[in-house]
C-alpha positions as CSV (number, residue, x, y, z in Angstrom):
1,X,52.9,-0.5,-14.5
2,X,54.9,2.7,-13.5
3,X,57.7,2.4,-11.3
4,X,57.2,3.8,-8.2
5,X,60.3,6.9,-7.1
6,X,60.4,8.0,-3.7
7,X,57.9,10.6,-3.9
8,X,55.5,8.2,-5.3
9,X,54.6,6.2,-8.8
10,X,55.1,8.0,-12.2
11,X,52.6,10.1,-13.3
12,X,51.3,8.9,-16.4
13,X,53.0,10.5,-20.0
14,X,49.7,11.0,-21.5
15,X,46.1,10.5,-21.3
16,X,46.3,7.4,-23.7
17,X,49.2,5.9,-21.6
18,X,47.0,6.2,-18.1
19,X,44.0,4.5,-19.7
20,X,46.2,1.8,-21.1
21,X,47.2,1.1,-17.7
22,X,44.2,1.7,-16.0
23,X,42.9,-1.3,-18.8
24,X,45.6,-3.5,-17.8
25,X,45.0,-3.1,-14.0
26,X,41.5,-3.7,-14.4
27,X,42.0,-7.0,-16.1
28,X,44.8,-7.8,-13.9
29,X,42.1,-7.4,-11.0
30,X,39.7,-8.8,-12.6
31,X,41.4,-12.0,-12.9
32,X,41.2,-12.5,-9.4
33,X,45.4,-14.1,-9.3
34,X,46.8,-11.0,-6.8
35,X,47.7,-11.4,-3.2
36,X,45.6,-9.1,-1.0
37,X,48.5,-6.8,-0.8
38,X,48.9,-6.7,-4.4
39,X,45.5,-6.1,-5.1
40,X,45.1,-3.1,-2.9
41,X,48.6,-1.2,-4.1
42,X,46.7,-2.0,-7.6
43,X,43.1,-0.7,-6.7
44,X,45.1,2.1,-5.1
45,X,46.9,2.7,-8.3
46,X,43.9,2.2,-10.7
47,X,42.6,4.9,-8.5
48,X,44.9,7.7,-8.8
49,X,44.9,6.5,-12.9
50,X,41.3,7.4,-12.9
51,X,41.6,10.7,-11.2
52,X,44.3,11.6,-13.4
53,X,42.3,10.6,-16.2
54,X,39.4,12.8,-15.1
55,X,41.9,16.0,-14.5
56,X,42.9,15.8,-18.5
57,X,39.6,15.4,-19.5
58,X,37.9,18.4,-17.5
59,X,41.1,20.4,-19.0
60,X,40.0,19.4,-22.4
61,X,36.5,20.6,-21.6
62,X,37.9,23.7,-20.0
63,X,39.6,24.6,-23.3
64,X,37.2,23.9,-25.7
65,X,35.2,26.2,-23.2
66,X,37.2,28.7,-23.9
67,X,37.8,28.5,-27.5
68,X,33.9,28.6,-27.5
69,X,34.1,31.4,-25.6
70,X,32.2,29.7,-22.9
71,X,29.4,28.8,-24.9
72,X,29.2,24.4,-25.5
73,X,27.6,24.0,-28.7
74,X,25.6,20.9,-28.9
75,X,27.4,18.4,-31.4
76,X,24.9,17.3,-34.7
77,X,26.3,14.6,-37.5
78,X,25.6,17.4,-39.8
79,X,27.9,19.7,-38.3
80,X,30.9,17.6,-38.7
């Protein structure tokens, strides 16, 4: 898990490194073995993962938005 600095945890480096963490928290609450306190700072944690997670991925969209000019071109096997 990120270290927490006193303006709060670490933002993730990357994408990949937030949803490898967001995997672990998820098993670690899954598991059931947290004290209440732990398992809220986690849940609250897993939370701000997710959002961060969503931010990226509506940037991605955003570009390739952009590079479409603004037209999203459905995706066929054939057009791979």
């Amino acid at each position: 898990m990120a270290k927490a600095t006193p303006h709060g945890p670490t933002p993730p480096a990357s994408y990949e490194a937030a949803l490898q963490e967001l995997e672990q928290l998820v098993a670690k609450l899954e598991s059931g073995d947290l004290p209440l306190e732990q398992l809220l700072s986690q849940y609250q944690r897993g939370a701000e993962l997710l959002a961060f997670c969503r931010e990226r991925l509506q940037a991605v969209q955003t570009q390739v938005q952009v590079l479409d000019q603004g037209v999203l071109k459905a995706w066929t096997p054939d057009a791979a």
